[in-house]
C-alpha positions as CSV (number, residue, x, y, z in Angstrom):
1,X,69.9,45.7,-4.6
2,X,68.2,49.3,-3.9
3,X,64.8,47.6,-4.6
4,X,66.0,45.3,-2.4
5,X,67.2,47.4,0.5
6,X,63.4,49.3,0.0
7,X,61.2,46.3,0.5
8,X,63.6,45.9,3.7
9,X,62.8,49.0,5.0
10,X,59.1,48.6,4.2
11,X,59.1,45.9,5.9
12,X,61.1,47.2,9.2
13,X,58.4,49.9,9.3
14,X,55.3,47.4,9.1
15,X,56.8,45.5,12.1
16,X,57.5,48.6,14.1
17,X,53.9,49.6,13.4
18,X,52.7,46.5,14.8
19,X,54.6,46.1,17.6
20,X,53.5,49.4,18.7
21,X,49.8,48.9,18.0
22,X,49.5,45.3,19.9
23,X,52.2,46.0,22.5
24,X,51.1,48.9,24.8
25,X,54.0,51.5,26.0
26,X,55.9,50.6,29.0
27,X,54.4,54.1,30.7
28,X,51.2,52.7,29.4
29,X,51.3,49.8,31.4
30,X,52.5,51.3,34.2
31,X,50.3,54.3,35.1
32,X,47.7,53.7,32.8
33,X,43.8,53.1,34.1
34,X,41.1,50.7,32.9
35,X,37.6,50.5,33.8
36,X,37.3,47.6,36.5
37,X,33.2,47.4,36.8
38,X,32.6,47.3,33.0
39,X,28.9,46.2,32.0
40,X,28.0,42.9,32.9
41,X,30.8,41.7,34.2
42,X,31.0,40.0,38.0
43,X,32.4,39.1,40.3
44,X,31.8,36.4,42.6
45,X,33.1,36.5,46.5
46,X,33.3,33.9,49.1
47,X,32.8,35.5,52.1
48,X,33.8,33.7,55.9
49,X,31.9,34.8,58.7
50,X,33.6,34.9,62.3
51,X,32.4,35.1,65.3
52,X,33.4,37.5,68.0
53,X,36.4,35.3,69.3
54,X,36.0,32.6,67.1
55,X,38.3,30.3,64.9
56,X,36.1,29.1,62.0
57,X,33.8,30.7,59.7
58,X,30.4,30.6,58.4
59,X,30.8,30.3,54.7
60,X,28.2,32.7,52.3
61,X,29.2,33.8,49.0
62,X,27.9,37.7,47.2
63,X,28.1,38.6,44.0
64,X,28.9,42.2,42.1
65,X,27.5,42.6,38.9
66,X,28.4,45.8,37.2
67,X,25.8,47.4,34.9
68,X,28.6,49.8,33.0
69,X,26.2,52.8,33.2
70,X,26.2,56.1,36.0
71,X,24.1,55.1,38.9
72,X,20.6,56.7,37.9
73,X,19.9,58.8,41.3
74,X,23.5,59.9,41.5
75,X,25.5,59.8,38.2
76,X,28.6,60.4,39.5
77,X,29.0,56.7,40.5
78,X,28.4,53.8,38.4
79,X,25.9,51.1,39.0
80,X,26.2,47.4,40.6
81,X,24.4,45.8,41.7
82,X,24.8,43.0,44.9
83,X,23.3,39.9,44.7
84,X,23.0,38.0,47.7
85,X,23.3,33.5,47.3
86,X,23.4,32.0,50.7
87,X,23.1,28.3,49.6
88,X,22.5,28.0,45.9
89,X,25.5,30.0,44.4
90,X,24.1,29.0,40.8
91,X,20.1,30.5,41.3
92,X,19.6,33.9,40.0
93,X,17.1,35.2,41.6
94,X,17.5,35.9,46.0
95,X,17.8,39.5,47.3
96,X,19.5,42.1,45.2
97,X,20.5,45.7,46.1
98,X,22.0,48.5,43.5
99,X,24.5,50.8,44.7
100,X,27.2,53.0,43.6
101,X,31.0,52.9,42.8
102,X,33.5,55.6,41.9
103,X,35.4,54.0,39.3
104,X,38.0,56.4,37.7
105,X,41.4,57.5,37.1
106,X,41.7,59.0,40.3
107,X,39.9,57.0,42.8
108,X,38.0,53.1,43.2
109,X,35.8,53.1,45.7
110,X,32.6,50.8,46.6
111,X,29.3,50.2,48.8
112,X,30.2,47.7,50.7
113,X,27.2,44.8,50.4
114,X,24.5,45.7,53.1
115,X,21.4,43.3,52.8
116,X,20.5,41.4,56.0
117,X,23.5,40.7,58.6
118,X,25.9,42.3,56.0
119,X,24.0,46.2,57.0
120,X,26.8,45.9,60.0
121,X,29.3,47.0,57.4
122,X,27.9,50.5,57.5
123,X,29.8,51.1,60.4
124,X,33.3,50.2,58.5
125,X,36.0,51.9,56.4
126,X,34.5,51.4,53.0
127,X,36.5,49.8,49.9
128,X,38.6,53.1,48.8
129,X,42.0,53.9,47.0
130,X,43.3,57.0,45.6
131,X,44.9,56.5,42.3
132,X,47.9,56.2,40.7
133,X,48.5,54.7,44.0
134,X,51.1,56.1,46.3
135,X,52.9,53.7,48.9
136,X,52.5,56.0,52.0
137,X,49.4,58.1,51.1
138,X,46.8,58.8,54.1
139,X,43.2,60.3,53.3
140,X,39.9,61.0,55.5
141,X,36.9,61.3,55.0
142,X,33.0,61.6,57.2
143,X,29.8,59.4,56.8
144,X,27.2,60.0,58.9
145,X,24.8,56.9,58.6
146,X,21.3,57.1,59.6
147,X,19.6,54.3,62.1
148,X,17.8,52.4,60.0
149,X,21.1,50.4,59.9
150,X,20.9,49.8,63.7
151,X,20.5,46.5,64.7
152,X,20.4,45.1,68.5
153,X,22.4,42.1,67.8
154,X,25.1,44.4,67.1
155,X,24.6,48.4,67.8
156,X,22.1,50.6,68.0
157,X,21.7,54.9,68.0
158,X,19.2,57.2,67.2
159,X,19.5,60.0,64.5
160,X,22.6,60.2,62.2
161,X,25.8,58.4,64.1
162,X,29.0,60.4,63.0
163,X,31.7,58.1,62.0
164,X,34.9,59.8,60.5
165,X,37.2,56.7,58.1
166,X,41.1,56.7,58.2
167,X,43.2,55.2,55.4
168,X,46.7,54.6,54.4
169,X,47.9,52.5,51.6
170,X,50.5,50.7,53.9
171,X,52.8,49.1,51.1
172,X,52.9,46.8,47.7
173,X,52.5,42.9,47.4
174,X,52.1,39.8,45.2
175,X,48.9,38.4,46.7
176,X,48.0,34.3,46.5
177,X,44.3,34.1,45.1
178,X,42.1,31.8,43.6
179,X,42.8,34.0,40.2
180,X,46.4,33.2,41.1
181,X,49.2,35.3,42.5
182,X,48.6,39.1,41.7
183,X,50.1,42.5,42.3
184,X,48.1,44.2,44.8
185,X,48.2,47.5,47.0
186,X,47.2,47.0,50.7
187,X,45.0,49.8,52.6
188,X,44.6,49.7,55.9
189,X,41.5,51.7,57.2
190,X,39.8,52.6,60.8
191,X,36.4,54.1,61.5
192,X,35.5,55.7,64.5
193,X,32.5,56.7,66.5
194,X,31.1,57.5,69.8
195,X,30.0,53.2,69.7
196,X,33.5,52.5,69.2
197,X,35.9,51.1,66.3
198,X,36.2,49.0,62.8
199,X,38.6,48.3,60.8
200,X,39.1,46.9,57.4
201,X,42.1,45.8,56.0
202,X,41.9,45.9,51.5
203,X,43.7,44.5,48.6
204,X,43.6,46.2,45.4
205,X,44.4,44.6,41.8
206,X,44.1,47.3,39.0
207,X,42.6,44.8,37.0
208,X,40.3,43.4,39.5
209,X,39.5,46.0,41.9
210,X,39.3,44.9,45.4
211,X,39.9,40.9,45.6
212,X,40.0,40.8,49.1
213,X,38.7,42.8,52.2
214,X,39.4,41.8,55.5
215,X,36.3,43.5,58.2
216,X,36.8,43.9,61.7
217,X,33.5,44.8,63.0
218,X,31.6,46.5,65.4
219,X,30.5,43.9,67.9
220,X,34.4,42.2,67.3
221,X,33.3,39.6,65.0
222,X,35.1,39.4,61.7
223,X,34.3,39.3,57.9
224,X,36.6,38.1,54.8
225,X,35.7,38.6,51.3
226,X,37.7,36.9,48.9
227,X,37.4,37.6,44.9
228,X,36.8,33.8,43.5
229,X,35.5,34.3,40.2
230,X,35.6,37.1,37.8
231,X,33.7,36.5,34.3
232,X,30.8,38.3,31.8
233,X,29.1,35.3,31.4
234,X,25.5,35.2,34.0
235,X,26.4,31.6,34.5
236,X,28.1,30.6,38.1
237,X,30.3,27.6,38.3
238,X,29.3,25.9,41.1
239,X,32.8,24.0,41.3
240,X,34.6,26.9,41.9
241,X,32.6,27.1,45.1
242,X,33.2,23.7,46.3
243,X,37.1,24.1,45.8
244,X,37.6,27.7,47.5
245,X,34.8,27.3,50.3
């Protein structure tokens, strides 16, 4: 019986061990951070393109690849790049630009994608929480962005135009997706400058990072991104596109 009562405990003890190395603590999974822009990984979005007044969209799609190393003219942010697929959402070559994301414990913040018609983003809030997030929280902060974003379809300024971003992370929700319904933080941001306002309304999924950012622009038209695909494989599927677009 004492031999008996041993291999028990033994075997209590192995279980316990177990449970604790494959089940991560509860505070673990509550306030713990993962990396979101790991290498290789991406992350498609369909993006819907509005009009200044108008009801449906012109459909695009941009991808984020992360490359899971420090951006190499600014280590502080890691690098990603955006790749831009206006018709053929499984080619891999079209124009491509590498920017920089904050991604740590503290703080997820992107370069919005700015190739082509997408530069009028410049003038937005860009994707930004503070983390662990706080329902409530309010932070500011300046860009000053130089002309060569200018465009005369939309705005135009010499020099440096001073725009200073507003956010507050408004409340908590379980978001429908094409990933399914997740857990998400809304921000609501503002920019503002002597040309006037934008907006841009953000969804954040710990695991995900931003799956969808709602733009109000410059000129009044409007821009949704919505996070349709996230994989590490460099393949595309195109049916993904032809069921969420």
């Amino acid at each position: 019986m004492a031999s008996m009562r041993i291999f028990l405990s033994i075997c209590s003890l192995l279980l316990t061990a177990c449970h604790t190395a494959d089940q991560p603590a509860a505070e673990t999974l509550e306030t713990g951070w993962y990396p979101i822009l790991t290498q290789n990984r991406r992350f498609v979005y369909a993006a819907r393109w509005y009009a200044p007044g108008a009801t449906t969209a012109t459909l695009d799609t941009v991808v984020l690849t992360a490359f899971g190393k420090p951006l190499r003219w600014y280590p502080p942010q890691m690098a990603y790049e955006w790749l831009f697929r206006h018709i053929d959402t499984t080619a891999t070559s079209g124009p491509k630009e590498v920017v920089g994301a904050f991604d740590r414990p503290n703080k997820f913040w992107l370069h919005p994608p700015r190739n082509g018609h997408y530069s009028i983003l410049e003038l937005n809030p860009f994707p930004d929480i503070q983390l662990p997030a706080t329902v409530g929280a309010m932070w500011t902060w300046p860009l000053d962005v130089g002309s060569h974003y200018a465009n005369p379809a939309w705005a135009e300024w010499q020099g440096n135009l001073h725009i200073d971003y507003r956010y507050q992370l408004a409340d908590s929700t379980l978001l429908p997706t094409p990933l399914g319904r997740l857990p998400c933080y809304r921000v609501q941001a503002t920019g503002t400058s002597k040309l006037g306002a934008t907006a841009l309304e953000s969804y954040f999924n710990a695991k995900y990072g931003f799956v969808r950012l709602n733009y109000q622009n410059i000129d009044h038209s409007r821009l949704e991104l919505e996070l349709v695909s996230v994989t590490s494989r460099p393949v595309l599927d195109r049916a993904i596109f032809s069921k969420h677009l």
